[in-house]
Structure formats: structure tokens, C-alpha cells
N, C-alpha and C positions, 0 to 999 in steps of 0.2 A: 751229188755224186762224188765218190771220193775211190782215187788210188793208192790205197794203201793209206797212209795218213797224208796227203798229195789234196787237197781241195781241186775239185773238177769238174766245170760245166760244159753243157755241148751248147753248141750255135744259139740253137734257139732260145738260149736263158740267157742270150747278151742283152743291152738291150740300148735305143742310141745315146751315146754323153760316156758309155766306158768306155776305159783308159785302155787303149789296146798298145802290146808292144810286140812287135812282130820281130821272132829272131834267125830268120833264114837267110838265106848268103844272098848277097847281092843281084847275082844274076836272076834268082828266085822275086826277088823283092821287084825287080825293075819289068820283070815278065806281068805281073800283077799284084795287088795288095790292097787290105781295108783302105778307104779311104781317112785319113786322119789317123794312120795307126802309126806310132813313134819304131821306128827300124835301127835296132843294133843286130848286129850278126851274131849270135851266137857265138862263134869263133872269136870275135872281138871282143864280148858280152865286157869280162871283169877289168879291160883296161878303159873299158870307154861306160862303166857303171855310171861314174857320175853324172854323164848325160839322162839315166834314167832318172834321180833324184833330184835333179831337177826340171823334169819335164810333169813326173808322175805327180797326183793331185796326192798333197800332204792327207794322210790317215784313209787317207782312198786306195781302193782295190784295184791291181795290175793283174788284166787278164791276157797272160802269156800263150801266143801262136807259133804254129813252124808249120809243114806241111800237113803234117799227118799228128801229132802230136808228143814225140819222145822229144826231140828239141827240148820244147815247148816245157816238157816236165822237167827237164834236167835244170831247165835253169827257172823254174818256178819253186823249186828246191831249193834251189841255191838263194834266191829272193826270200824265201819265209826264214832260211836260218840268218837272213841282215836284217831281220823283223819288217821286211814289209811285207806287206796283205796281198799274195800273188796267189793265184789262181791257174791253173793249168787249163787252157780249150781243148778237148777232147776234138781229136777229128782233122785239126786244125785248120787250113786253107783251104784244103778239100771239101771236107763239110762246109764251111763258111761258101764254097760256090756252089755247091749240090744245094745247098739250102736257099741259092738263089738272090744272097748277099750280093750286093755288088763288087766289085772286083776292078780297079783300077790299074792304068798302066803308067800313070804319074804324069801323062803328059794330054790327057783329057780324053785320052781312049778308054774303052773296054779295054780288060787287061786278064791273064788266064794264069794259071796256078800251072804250074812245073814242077 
């Protein structure tokens, strides 16, 4: 699936061992989130980049989350024009819970998308 020239998959074409990086704002993130998904803020995203590169698996694909999924493409944009392999999750958190993913609150709870 693709937006526009935006590469883009839903939920169900993850699949477990992707690189996930989740860029919604703190209070978002600490309400719930993938388990093992790498969290910069969007808002923070280009000062705190280089935590991506080196967390992201070298020549491996970054599939970028936020709620619902504009976030998510804005700065999966911005990833493909620093040549990395990003990916936009269509749906984003939302689908990721509707699709019955698990959902963490970081401190070994269930956790809910906001």
C-alpha cells in the first residue's frame, strides 16, 4: 500500500522482530504502546534523530507509528529523504489495538491508546 509515494502498511503486514518506532508525545506513549517499540516524540523527532540511528537495525526497515497515522507519515518522509527504509503504519495505535496487538503501559500493565 502506498500514499502517494509514502510506502505503507496496516497492522496486519507487521510481523514479530520489526523495528518499530513510535512517535507520539509522552503522555500518549506512557498511556500504552507496542511492546519493544523505540519512542521519540515526534516534536523532539530531528534533535534527538540520532537516538534512531542508532537503535534502528543497519539497512533494515523502520515502521513508523503515531495514533492514527499523519504523525507517523510526516516523519516516515522525512526518514526516506535521510535514505532510511521507513515505512508509514497506516491506522496507527488504533489499529494496532483494534487488531488486538498487545498494548503496554511500561510498567507490566495493559495499557490503552489515547
Amino acid at each position: 500500500m502506498q500514499f502517494g509515494s509514502l510506502p505503507t502498511v496496516g497492522v496486519d503486514d507487521l510481523a514479530p522482530g520489526d523495528f518499530l518506532l513510535d512517535v507520539r508525545e509522552d503522555d500518549e506513549w506512557e498511556a500504552g504502546h507496542a511492546e519493544g517499540a523505540l519512542h521519540i516524540p515526534m516534536s523532539e523527532f530531528v534533535a534527538r534523530y540520532g537516538e534512531l540511528t542508532e537503535a534502528a537495525p543497519e539497512g533494515g526497515k523502520v515502521f513508523v507509528l503515531c495514533r492514527v497515522g499523519g504523525r507517523s507519515a510526516q516523519v516516515a518522509q522525512y526518514l526516506l529523504q535521510q535514505g532510511i527504509d521507513a515505512v508509514n503504519v497506516a491506522g496507527g495505535m488504533q489499529a494496532w489495538q483494534a487488531a488486538g496487538r498487545p498494548v503496554s503501559d511500561g510498567r507490566g500493565g495493559v495499557g490503552t491508546v489515547v
